[in-house]
Every structure is written in structure tokens, then in C-alpha cells.
N, CA, C and O atoms as a Tinker XYZ file with bonds, in Angstrom:
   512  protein
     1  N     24.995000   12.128000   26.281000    73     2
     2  CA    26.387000   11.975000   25.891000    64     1     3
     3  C     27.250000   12.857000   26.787000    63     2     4     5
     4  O     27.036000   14.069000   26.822000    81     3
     5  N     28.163000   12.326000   27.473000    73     3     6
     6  CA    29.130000   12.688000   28.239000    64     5     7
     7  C     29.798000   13.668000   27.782000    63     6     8     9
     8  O     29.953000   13.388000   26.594000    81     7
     9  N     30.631000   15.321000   28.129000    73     7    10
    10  CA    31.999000   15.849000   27.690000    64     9    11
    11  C     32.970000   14.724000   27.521000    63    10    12    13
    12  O     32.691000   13.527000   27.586000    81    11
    13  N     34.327000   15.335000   27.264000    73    11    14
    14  CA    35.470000   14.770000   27.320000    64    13    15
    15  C     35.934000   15.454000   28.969000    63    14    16    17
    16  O     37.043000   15.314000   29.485000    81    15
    17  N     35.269000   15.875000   29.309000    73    15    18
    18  CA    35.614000   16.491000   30.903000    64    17    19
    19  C     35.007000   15.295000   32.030000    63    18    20    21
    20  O     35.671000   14.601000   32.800000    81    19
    21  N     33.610000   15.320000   31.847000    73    19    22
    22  CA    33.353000   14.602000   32.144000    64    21    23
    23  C     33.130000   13.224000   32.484000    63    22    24    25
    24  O     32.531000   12.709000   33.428000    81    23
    25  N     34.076000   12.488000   30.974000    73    23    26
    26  CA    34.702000   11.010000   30.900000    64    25    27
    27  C     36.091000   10.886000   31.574000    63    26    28    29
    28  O     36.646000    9.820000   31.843000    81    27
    29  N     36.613000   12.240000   31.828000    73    27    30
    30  CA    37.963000   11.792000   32.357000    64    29    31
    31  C     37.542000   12.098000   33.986000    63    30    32    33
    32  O     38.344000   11.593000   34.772000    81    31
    33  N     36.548000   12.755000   34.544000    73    31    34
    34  CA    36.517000   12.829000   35.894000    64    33    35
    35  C     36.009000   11.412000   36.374000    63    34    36    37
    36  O     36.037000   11.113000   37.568000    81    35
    37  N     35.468000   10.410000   35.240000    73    35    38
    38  CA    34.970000    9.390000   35.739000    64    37    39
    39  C     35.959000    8.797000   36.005000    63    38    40    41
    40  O     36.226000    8.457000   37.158000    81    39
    41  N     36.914000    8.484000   34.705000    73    39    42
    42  CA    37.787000    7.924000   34.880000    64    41    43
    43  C     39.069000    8.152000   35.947000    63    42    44    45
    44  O     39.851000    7.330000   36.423000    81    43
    45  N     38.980000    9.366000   36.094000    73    43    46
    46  CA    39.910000    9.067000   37.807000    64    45    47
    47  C     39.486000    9.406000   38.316000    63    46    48    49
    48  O     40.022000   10.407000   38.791000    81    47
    49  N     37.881000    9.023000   38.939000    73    47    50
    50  CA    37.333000    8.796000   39.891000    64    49    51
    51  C     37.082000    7.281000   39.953000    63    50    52    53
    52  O     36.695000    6.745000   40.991000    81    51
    53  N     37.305000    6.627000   38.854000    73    51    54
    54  CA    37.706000    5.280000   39.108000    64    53    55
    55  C     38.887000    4.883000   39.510000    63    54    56    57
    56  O     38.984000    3.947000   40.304000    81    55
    57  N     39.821000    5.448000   39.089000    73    55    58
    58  CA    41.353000    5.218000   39.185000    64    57    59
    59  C     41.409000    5.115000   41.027000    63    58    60    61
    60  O     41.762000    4.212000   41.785000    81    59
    61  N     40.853000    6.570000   41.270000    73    59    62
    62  CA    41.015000    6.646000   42.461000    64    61    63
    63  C     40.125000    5.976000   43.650000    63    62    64    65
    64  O     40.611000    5.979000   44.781000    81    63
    65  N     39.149000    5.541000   43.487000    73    63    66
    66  CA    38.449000    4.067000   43.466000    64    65    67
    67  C     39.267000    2.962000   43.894000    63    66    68    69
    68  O     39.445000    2.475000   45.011000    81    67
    69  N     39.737000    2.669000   42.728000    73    67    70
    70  CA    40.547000    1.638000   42.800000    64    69    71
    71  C     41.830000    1.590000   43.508000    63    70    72    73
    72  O     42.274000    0.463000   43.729000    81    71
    73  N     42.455000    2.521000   43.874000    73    71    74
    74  CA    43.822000    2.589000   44.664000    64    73    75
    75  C     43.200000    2.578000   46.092000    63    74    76    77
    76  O     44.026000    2.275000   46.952000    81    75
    77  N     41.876000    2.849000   46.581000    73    75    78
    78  CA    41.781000    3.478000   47.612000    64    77    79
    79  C     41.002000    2.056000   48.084000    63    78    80    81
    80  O     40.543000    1.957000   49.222000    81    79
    81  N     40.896000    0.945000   47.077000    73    79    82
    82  CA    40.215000   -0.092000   47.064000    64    81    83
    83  C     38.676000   -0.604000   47.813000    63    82    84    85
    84  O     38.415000   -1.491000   48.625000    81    83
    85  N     37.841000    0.424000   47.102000    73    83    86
    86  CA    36.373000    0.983000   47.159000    64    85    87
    87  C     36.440000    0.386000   46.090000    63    86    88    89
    88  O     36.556000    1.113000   45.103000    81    87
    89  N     36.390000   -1.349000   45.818000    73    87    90
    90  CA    36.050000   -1.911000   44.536000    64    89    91
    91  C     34.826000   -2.207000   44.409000    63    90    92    93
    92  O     34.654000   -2.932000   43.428000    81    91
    93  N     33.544000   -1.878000   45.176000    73    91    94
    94  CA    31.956000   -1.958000   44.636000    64    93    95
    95  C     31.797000   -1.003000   44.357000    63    94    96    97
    96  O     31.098000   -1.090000   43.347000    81    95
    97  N     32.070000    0.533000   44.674000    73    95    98
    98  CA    31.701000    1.470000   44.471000    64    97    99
    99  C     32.711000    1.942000   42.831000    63    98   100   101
   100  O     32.291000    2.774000   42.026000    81    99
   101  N     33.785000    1.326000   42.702000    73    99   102
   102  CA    34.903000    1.501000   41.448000    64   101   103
   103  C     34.328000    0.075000   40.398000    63   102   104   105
   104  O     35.013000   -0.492000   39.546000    81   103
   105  N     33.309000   -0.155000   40.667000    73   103   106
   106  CA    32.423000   -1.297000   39.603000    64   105   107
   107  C     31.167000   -0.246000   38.994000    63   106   108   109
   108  O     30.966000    0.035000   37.812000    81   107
   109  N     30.458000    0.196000   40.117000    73   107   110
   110  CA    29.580000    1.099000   39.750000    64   109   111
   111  C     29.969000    2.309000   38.628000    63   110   112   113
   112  O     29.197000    2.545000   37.699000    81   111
   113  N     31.219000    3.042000   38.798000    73   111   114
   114  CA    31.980000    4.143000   38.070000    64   113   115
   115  C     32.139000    3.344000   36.288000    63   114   116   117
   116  O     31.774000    3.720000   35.174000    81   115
   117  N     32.943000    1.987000   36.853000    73   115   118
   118  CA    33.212000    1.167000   35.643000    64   117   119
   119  C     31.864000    1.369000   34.713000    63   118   120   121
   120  O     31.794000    1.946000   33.628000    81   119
   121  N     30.677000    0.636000   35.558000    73   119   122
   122  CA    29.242000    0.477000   34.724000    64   121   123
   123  C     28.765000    1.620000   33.852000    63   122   124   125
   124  O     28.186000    1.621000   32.766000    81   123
   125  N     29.273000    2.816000   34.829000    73   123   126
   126  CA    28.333000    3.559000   34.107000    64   125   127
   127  C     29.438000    4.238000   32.488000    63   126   128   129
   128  O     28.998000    4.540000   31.379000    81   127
   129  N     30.758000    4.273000   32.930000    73   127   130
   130  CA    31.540000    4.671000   31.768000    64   129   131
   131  C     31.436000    2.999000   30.730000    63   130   132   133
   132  O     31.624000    2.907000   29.517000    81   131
   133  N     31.255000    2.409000   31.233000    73   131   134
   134  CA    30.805000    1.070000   29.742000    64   133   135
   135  C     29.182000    1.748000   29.099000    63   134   136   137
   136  O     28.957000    2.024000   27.920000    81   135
   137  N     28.647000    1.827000   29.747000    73   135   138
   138  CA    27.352000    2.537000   28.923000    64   137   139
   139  C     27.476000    3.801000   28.472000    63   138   140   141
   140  O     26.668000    4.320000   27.701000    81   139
   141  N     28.532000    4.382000   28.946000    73   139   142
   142  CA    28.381000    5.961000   27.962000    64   141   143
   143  C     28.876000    5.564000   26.774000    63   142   144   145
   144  O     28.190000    5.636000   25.754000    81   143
   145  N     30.235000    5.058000   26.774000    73   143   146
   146  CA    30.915000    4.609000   25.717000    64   145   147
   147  C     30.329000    4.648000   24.277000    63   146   148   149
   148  O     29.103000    4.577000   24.367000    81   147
   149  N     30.730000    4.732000   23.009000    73   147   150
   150  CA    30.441000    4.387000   21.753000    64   149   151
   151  C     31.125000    3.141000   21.277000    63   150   152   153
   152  O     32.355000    3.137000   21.222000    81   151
   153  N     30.263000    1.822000   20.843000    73   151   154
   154  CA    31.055000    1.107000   21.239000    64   153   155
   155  C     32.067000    0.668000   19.811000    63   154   156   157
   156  O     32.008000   -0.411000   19.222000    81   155
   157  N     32.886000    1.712000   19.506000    73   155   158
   158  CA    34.376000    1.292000   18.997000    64   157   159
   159  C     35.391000    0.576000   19.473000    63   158   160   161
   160  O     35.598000    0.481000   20.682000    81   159
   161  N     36.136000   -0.006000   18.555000    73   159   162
   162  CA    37.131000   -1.071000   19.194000    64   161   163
   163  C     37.912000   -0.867000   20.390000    63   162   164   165
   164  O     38.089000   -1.635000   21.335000    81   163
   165  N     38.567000    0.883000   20.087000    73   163   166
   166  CA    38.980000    1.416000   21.126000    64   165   167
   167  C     38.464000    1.151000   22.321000    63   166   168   169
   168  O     38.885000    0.529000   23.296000    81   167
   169  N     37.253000    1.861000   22.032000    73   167   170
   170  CA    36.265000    1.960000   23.904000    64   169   171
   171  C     36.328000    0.646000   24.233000    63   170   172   173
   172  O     36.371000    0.330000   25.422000    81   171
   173  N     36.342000   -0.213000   23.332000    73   171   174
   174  CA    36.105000   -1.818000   23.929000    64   173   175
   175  C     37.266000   -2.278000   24.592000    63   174   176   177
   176  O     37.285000   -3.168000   25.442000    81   175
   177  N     38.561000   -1.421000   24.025000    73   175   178
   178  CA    39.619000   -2.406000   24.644000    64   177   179
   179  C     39.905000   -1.665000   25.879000    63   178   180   181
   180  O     40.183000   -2.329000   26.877000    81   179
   181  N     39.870000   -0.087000   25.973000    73   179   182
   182  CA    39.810000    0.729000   26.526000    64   181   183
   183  C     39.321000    0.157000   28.405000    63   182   184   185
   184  O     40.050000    0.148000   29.396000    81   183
   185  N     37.704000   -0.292000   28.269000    73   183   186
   186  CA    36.982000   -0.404000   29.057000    64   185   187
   187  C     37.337000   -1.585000   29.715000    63   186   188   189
   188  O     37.059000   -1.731000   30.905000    81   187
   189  N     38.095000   -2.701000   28.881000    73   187   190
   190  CA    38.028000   -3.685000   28.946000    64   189   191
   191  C     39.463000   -4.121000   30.140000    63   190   192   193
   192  O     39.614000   -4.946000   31.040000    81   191
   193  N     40.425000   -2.884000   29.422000    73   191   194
   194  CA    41.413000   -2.732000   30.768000    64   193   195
   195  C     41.344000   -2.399000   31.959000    63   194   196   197
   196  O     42.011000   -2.827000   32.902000    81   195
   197  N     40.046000   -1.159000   31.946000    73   195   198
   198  CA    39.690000   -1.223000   33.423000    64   197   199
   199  C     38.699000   -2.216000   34.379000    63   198   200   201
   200  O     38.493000   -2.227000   35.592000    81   199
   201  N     38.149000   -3.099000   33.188000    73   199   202
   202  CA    37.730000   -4.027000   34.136000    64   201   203
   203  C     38.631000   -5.190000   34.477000    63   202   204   205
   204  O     38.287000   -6.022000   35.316000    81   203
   205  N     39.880000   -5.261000   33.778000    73   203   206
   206  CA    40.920000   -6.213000   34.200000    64   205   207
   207  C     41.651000   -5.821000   35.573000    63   206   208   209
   208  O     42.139000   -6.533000   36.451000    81   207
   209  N     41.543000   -4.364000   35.431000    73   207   210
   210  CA    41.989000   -4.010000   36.759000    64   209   211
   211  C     41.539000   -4.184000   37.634000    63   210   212   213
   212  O     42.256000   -4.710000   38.484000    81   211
   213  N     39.908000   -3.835000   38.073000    73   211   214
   214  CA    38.943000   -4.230000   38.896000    64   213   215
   215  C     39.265000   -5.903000   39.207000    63   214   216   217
   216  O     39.291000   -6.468000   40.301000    81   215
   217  N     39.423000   -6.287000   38.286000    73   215   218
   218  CA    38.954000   -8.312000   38.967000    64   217   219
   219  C     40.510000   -8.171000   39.297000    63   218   220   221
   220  O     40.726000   -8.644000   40.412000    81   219
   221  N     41.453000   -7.764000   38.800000    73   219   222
   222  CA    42.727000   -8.052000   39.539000    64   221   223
   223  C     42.798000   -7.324000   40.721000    63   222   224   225
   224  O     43.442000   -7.835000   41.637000    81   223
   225  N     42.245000   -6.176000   40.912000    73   223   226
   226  CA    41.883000   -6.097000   42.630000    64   225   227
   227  C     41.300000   -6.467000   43.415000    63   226   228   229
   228  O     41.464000   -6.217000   44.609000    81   227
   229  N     40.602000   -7.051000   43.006000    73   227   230
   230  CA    39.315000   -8.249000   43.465000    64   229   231
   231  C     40.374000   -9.449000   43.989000    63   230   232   233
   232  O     40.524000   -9.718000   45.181000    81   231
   233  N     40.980000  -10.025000   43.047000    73   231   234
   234  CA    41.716000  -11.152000   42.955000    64   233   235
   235  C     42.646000  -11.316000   44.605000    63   234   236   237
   236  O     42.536000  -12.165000   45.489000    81   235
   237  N     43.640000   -9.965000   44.473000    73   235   238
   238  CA    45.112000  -10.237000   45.328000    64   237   239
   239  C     45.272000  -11.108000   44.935000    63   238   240   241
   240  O     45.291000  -12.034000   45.747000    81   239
   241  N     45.423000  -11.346000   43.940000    73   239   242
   242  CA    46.186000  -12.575000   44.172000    64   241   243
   243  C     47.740000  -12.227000   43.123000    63   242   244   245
   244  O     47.717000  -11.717000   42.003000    81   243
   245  N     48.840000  -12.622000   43.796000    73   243   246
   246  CA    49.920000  -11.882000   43.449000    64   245   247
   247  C     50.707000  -12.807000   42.023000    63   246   248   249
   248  O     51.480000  -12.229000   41.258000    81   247
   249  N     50.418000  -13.979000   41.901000    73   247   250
   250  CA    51.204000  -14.852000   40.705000    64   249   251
   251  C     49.993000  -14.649000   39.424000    63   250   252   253
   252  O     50.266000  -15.200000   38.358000    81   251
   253  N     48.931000  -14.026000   39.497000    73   251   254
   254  CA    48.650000  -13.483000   38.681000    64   253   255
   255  C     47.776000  -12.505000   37.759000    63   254   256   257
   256  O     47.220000  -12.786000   36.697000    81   255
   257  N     47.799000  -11.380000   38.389000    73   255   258
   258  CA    47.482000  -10.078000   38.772000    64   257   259
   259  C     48.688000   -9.032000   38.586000    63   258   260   261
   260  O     49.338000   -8.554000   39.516000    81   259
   261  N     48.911000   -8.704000   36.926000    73   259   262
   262  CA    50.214000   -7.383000   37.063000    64   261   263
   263  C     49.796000   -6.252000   37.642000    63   262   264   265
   264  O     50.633000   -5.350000   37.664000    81   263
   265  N     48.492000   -5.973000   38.235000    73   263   266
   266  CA    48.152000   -4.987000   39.052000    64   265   267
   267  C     48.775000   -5.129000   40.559000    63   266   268   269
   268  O     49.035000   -4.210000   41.336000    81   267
   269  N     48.888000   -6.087000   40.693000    73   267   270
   270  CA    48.822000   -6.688000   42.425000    64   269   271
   271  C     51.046000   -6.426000   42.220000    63   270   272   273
   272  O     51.584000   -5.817000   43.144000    81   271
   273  N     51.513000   -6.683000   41.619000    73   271   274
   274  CA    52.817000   -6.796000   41.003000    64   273   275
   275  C     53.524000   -5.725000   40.240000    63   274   276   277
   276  O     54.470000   -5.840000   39.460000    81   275
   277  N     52.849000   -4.622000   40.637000    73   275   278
   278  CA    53.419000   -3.571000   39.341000    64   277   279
   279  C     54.998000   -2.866000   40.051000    63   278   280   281
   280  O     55.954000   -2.321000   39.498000    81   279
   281  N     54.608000   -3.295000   41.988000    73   279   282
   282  CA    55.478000   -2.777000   42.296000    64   281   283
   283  C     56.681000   -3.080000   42.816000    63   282   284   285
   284  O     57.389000   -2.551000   43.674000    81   283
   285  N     56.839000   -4.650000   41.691000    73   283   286
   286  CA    57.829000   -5.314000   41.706000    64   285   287
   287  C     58.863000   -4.977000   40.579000    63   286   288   289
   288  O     60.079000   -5.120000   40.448000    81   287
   289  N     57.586000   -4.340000   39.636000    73   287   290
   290  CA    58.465000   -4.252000   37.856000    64   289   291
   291  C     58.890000   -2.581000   38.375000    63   290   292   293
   292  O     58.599000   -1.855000   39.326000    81   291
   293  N     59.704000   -2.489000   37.194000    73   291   294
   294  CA    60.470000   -0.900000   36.377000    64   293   295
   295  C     59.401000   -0.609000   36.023000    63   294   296   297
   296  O     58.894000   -1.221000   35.083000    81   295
   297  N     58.320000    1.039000   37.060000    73   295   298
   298  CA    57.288000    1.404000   36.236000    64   297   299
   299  C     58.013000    2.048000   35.226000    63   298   300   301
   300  O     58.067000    1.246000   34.294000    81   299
   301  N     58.542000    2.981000   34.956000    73   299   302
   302  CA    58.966000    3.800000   33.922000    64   301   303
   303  C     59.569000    2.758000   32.599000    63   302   304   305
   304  O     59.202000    3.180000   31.502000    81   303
   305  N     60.247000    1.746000   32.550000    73   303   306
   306  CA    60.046000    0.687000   31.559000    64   305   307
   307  C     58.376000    0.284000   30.798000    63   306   308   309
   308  O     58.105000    0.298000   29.597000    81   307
   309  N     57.419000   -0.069000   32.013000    73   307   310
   310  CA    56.357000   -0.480000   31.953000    64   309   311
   311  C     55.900000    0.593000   31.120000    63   310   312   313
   312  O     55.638000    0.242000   29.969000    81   311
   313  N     55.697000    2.061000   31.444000    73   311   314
   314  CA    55.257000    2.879000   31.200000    64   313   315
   315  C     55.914000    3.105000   29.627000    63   314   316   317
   316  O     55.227000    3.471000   28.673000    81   315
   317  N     56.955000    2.897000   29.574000    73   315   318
   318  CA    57.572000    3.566000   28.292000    64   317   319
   319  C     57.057000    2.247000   26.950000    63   318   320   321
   320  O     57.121000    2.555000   25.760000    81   319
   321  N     56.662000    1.089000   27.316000    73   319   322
   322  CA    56.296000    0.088000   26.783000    64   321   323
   323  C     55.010000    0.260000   26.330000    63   322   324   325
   324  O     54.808000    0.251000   25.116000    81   323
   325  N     53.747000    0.477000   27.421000    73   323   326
   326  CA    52.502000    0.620000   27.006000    64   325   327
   327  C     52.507000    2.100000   26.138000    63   326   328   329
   328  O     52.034000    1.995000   25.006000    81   327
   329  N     52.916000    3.273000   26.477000    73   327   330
   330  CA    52.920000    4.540000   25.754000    64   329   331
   331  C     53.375000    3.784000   24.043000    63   330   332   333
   332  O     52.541000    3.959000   23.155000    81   331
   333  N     54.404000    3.154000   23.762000    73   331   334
   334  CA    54.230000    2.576000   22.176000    64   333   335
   335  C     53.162000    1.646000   21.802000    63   334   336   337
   336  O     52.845000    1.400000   20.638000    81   335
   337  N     52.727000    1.240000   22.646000    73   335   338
   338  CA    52.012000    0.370000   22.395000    64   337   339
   339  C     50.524000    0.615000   21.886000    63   338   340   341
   340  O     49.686000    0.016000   21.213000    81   339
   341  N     50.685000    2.139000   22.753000    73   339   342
   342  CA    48.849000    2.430000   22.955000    64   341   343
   343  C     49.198000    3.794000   21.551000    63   342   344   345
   344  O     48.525000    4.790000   21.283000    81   343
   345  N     50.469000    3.300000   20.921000    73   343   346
   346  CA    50.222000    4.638000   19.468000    64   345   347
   347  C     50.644000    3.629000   18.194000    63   346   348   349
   348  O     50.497000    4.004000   17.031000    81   347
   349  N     51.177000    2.324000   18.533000    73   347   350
   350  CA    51.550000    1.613000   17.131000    64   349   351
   351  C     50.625000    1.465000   16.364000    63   350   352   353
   352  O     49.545000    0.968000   16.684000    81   351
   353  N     51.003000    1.985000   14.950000    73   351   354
   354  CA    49.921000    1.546000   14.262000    64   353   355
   355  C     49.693000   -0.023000   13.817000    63   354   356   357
   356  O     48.583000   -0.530000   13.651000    81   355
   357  N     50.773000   -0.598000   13.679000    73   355   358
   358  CA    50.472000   -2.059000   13.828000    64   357   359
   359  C     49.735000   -2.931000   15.237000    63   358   360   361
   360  O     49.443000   -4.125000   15.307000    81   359
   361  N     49.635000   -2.245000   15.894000    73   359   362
   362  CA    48.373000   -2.739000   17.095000    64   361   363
   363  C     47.115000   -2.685000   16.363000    63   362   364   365
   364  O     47.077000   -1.918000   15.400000    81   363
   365  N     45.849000   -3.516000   16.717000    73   363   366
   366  CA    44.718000   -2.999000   17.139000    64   365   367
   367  C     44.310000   -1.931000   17.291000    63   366   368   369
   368  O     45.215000   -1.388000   17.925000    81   367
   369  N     43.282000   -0.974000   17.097000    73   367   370
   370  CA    42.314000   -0.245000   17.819000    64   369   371
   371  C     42.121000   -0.772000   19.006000    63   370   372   373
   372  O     42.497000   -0.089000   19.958000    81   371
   373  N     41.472000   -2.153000   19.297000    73   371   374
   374  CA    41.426000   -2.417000   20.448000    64   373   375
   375  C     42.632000   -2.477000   21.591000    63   374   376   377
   376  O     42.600000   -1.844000   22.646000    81   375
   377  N     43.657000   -3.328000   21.189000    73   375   378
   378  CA    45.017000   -2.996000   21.767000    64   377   379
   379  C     44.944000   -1.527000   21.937000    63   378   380   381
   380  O     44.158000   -1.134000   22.799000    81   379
   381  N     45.766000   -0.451000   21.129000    73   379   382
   382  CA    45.314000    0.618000   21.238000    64   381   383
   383  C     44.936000    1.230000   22.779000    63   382   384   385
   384  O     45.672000    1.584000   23.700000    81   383
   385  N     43.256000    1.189000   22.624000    73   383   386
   386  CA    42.699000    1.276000   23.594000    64   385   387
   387  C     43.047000    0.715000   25.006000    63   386   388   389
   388  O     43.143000    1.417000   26.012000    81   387
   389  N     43.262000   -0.944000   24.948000    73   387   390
   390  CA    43.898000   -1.039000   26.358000    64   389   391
   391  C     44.788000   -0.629000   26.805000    63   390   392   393
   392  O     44.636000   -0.177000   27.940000    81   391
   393  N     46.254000   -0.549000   26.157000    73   391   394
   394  CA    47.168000   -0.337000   26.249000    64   393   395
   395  C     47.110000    1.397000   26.955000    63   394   396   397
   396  O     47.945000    1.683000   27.813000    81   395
   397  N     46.156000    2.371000   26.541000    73   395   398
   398  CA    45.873000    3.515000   26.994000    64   397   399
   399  C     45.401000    3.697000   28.145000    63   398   400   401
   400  O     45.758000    4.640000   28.851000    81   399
   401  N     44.525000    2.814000   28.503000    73   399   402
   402  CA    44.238000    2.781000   29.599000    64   401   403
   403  C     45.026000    2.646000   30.958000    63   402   404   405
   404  O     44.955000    3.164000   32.073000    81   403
   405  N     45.921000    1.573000   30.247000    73   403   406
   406  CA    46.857000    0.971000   31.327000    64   405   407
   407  C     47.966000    2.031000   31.649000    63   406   408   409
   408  O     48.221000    2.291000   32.825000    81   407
   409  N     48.650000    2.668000   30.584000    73   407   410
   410  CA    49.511000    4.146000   30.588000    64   409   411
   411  C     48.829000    5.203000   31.060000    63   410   412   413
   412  O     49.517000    6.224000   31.056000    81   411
   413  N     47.699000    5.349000   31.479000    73   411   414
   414  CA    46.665000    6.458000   32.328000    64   413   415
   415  C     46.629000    6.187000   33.270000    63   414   416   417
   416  O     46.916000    7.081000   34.066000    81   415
   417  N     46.311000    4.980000   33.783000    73   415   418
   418  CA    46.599000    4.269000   35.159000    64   417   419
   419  C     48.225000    4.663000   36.203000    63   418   420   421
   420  O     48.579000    5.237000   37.232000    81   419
   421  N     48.718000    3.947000   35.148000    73   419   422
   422  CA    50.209000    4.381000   35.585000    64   421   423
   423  C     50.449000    5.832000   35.831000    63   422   424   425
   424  O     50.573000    6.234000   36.988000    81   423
   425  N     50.500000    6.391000   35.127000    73   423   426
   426  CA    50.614000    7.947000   35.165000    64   425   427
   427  C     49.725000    8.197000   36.746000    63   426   428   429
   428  O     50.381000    8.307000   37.782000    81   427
   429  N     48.224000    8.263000   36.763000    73   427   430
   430  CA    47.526000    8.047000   37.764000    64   429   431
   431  C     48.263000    7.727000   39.061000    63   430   432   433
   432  O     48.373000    8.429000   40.066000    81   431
   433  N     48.666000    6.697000   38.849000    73   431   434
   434  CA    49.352000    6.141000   40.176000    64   433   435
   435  C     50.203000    6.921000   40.439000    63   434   436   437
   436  O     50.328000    7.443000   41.547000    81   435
   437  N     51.045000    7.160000   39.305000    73   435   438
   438  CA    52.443000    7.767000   40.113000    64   437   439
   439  C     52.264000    9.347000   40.841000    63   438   440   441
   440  O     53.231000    9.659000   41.536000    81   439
   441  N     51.419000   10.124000   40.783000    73   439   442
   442  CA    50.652000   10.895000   41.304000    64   441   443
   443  C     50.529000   10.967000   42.088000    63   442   444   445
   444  O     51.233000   11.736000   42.742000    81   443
   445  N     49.453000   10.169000   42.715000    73   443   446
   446  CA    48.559000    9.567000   43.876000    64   445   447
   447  C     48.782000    9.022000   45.147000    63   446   448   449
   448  O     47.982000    8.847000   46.066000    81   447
   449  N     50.295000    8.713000   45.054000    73   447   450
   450  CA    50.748000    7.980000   46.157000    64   449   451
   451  C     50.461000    6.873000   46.069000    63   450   452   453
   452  O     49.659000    6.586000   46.958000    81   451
   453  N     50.791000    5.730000   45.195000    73   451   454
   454  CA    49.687000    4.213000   45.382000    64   453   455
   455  C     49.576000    3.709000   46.839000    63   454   456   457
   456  O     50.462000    4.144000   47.573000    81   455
   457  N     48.517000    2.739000   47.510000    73   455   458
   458  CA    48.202000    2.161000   47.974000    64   457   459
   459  C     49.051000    1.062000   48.053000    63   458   460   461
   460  O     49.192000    0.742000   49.234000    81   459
   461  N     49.721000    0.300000   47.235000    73   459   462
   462  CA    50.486000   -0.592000   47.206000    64   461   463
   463  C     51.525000   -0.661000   47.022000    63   462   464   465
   464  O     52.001000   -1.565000   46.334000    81   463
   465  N     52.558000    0.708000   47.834000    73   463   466
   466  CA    53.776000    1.034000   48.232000    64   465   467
   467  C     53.333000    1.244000   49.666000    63   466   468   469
   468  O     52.485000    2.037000   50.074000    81   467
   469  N     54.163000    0.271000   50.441000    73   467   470
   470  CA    53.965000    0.170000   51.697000    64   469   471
   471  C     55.416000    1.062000   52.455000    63   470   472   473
   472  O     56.540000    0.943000   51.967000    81   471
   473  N     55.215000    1.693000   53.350000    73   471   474
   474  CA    55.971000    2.683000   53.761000    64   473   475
   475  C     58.102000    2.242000   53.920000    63   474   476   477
   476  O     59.089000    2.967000   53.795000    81   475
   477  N     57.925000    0.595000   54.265000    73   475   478
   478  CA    59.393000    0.215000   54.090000    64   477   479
   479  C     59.793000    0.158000   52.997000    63   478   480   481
   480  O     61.018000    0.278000   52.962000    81   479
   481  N     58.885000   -0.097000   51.129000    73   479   482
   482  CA    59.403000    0.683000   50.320000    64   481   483
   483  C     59.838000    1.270000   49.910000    63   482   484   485
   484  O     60.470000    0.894000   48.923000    81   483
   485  N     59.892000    2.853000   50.339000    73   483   486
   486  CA    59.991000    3.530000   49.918000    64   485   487
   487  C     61.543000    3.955000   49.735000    63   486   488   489
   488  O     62.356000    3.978000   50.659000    81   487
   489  N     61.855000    4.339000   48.181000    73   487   490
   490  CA    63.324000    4.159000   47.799000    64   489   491
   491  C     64.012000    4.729000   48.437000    63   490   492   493
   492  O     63.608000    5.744000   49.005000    81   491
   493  N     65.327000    4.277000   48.581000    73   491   494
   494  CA    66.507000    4.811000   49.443000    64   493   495
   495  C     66.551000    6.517000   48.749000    63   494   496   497
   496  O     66.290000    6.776000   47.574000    81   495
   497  N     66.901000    7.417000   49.689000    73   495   498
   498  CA    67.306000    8.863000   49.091000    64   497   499
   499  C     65.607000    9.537000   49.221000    63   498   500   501
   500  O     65.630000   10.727000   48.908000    81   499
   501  N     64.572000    9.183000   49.497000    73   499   502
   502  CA    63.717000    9.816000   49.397000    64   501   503
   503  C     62.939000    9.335000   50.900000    63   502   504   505
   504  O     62.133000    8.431000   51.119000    81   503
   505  N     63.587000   10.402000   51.844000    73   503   506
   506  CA    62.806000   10.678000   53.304000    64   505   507
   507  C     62.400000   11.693000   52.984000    63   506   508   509
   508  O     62.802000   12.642000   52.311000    81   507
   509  N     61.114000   11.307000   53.795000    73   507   510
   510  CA    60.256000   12.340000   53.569000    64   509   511
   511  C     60.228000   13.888000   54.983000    63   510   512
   512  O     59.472000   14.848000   54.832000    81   511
């Protein structure tokens, strides 16, 4: 059985996996955090978001993939959406869980520098 230290180094060592788009080696990370897991609704929906992420990086494909598209939307909308989402108590456990995942991600990203902000992006007022 994993820490809670140790489930979150997986998990953004997947995150970061995945931005850096090392998606066989960010399948392997996936595998092994689906088998630590206990499998509650949470972990299920939880896990289940990061493998949506994986096949939507897999995918590129941009009409339908909100991974491939995130950096078309208002993250901080996005973000302020899944954060209720991943505490309503009228959700799921499982909801719940995805919805957490996906607000960890985000957070993650905005961090990280994503991969999928290409340098003419980058917003007016912020030269670097």
C-alpha cells in the first residue's frame, strides 16, 4: 500500500508524462496507480479521468478531445467549475473523483508551462 506521498508523486509524474507527451511511458504510471488504488467509486472515477486524458492525447484529435482544446476555453472558468463539481454533494463519488482529477490537472498545468501553449500564444502583457 502506497503513502499519500507517494500516490501524489505518481500522479505528477503522470501529469508530467503527459504534458511532455511520453504517452507509453504515462500508460505505464497510469497502470500501476489503477492497481494501487482501493477500488471506491472515487478511485474509479478518479482513475478513470486520467485515462481519458491519456486516449485524448493519444487521439489529437481537436473536435473531440477537451484536453487537445483546453487552450481555447477560460481555464480559470474551467477550473472554478470542476473545483464545485469535484465537492457537490449532489454529484457522485464517482463524479467527485473525476472531476478532481481534472482540477489537479489544471492546477498541474498551470505550473508547468503546458506543452500546448505554443510560444505566439502567449498573452499580450506577458514578455518574457
Amino acid at each position: 500500500m502506497q503513502s499519500q506521498t507517494e500516490k501524489r508523486e505518481l500522479t505528477t509524474n503522470f501529469f508530467q508524462l503527459l504534458e511532455q507527451r511520453n504517452l507509453t511511458q504515462a500508460e505505464v504510471v497510469l497502470e500501476k496507480m489503477r492497481q494501487e488504488v482501493k477500488n471506491t467509486e472515487w478511485q474509479r472515477g478518479y482513475v478513470r479521468a486520467l485515462r481519458g486524458m491519456l486516449v485524448a492525447s493519444r487521439s489529437g484529435d481537436d473536435k473531440r478531445a477537451f484536453i487537445n482544446r483546453m487552450k481555447d476555453r477560460d481555464l480559470a472558468e474551467i477550473k472554478k467549475d470542476f473545483a464545485r463539481k469535484s465537492r457537490e454533494p449532489l454529484q457522485t463519488s464517482f463524479d467527485r473523483g473525476f472531476f478532481t482529477a481534472w482540477l489537479e490537472y489544471l492546477e498541474f498545468s498551470e505550473k508547468a508551462e503546458p506543452t500546448w501553449r505554443k510560444p505566439e500564444e502567449t498573452p499580450v502583457g506577458n514578455s518574457g
